[in-house]
C-alpha positions as CSV (number, residue, x, y, z in Angstrom):
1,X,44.4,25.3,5.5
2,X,42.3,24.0,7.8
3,X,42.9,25.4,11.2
4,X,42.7,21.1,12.8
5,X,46.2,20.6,11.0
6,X,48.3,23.3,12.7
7,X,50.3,22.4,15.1
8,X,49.3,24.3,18.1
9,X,51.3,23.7,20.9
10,X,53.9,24.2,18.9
11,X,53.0,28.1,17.4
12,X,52.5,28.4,21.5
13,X,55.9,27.0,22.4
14,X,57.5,28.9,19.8
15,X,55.7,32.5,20.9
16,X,56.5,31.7,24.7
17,X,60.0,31.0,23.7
18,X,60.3,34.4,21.9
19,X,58.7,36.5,24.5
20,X,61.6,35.3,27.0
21,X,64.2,35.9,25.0
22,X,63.1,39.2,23.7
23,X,62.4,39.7,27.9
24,X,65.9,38.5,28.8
25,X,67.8,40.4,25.8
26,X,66.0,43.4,27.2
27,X,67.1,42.6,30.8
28,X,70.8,42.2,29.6
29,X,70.3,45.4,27.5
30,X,69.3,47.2,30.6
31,X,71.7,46.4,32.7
32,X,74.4,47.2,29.7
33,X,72.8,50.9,29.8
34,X,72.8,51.2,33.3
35,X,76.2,50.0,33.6
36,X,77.6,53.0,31.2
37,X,75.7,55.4,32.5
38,X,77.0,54.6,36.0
39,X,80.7,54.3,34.1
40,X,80.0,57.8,32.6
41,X,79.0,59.0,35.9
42,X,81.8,58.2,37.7
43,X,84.2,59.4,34.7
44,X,82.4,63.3,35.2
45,X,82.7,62.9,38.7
46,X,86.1,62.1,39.0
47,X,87.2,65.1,36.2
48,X,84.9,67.5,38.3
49,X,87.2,66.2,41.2
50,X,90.1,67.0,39.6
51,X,89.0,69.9,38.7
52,X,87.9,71.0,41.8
53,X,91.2,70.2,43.1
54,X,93.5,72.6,40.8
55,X,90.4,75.4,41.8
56,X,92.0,74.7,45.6
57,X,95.4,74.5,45.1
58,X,94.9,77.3,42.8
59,X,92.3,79.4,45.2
60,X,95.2,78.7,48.1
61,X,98.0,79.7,46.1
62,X,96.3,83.3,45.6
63,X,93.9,83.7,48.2
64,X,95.9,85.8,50.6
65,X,98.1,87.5,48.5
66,X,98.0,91.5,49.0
67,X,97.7,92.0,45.3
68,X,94.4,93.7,44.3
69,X,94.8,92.9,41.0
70,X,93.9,89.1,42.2
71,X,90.7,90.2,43.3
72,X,89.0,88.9,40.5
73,X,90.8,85.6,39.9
74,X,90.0,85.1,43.9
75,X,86.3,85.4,43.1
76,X,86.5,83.5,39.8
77,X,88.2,80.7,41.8
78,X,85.5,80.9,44.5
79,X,82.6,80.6,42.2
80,X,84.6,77.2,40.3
81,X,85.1,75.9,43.6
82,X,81.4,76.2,44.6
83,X,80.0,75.3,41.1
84,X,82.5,72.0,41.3
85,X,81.6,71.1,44.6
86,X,78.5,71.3,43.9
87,X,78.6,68.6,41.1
88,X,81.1,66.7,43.1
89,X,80.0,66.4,46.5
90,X,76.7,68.8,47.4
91,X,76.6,67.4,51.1
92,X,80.2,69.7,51.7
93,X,78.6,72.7,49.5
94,X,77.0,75.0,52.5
95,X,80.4,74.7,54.4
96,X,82.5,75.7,51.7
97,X,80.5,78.2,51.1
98,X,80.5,79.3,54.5
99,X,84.3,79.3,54.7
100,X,84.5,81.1,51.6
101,X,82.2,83.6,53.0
102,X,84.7,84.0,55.6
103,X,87.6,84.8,53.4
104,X,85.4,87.3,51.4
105,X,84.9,88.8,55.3
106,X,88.4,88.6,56.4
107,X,89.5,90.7,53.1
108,X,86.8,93.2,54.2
109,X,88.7,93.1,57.4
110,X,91.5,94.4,55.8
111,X,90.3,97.1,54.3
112,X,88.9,98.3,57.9
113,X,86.1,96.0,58.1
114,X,85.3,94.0,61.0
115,X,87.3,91.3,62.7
116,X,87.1,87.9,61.6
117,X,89.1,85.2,63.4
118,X,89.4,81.3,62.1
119,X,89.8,82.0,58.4
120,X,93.7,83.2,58.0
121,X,95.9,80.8,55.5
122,X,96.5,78.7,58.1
123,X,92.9,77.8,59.2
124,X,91.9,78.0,55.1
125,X,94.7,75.5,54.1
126,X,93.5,73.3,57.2
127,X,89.7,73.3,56.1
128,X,90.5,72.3,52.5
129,X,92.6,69.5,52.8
130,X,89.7,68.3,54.9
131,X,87.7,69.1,51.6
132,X,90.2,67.3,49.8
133,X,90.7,63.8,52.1
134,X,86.9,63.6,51.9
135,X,87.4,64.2,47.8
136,X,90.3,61.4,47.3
137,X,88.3,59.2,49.5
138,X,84.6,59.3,48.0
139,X,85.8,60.6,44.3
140,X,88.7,58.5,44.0
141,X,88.5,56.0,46.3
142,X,91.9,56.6,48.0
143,X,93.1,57.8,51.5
144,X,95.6,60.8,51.3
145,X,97.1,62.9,54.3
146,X,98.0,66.3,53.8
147,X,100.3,67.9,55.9
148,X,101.4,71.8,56.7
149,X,103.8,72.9,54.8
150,X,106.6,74.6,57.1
151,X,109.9,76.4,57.1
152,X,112.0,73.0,57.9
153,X,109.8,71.4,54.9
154,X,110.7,73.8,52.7
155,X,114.5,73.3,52.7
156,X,115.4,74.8,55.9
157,X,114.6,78.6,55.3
158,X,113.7,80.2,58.4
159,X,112.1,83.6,58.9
């Protein structure tokens, strides 16, 4: 065939016309990816927050109780809460830690350690509903107040 009959412009027209389809399937697919991931992302984040949730509830439920045997679950807890955080929200890590720290010292304080002030289960309870305001609001996307849970609360026991 000689190369003066084919039609030129239109090979050229066809290529161009390929080239920005294949460009915009590939933009579309990119954003599709992107889009799951960010779905996927959120999904983990959320179960971590859940997660880290129960680890409080669960950390407060325990964390001043006298019984030694809870010794272990106490530090099991701690290290979930930090590991959760962590994935969660890593800006709040160094002040749970911190607090946690605090607990571990105020335990030592019973056992004839050194005083520690500002970490009874008062002052705990009070620092990880914080925690957990900032966790409904950036996790879950929801404003929550927590409030202390006292004797008329509780169905009018009293002391």
């Amino acid at each position: 065939m000689p190369l003066e009959t084919i039609d030129w412009p239109n090979i050229t027209a066809t290529l161009a016309a390929a080239a920005m389809g294949g460009w915009v399937a590939a933009s579309v697919a990119k954003r599709q990816i992107t889009a799951a991931l960010q779905v996927e992302r959120d999904k983990a984040q959320r179960e971590a927050g859940r997660e880290l949730l129960e680890s409080i509830d669960s950390y407060l439920h325990i964390a001043y109780r006298g019984d030694g045997d809870l010794r272990w679950e106490r530090q099991r807890l701690r290290r979930k809460i930090i590991s959760l955080t962590l994935l969660t929200f890593p800006q709040q890590a160094a002040s749970v830690q911190e607090h946690l720290d605090a607990v571990d010292a105020w335990w030592r304080q019973q056992a004839g350690g050194p005083r520690v002030k500002g970490v009874g289960f008062t002052a705990t309870e009070q620092f990880f509903n914080g925690i957990k305001q900032t966790l409904f609001s950036e996790v879950f996307g929801t404003t929550v107040q927590f409030t202390a849970v006292t004797d008329s609360s509780e169905g009018g026991r009293s002391s």
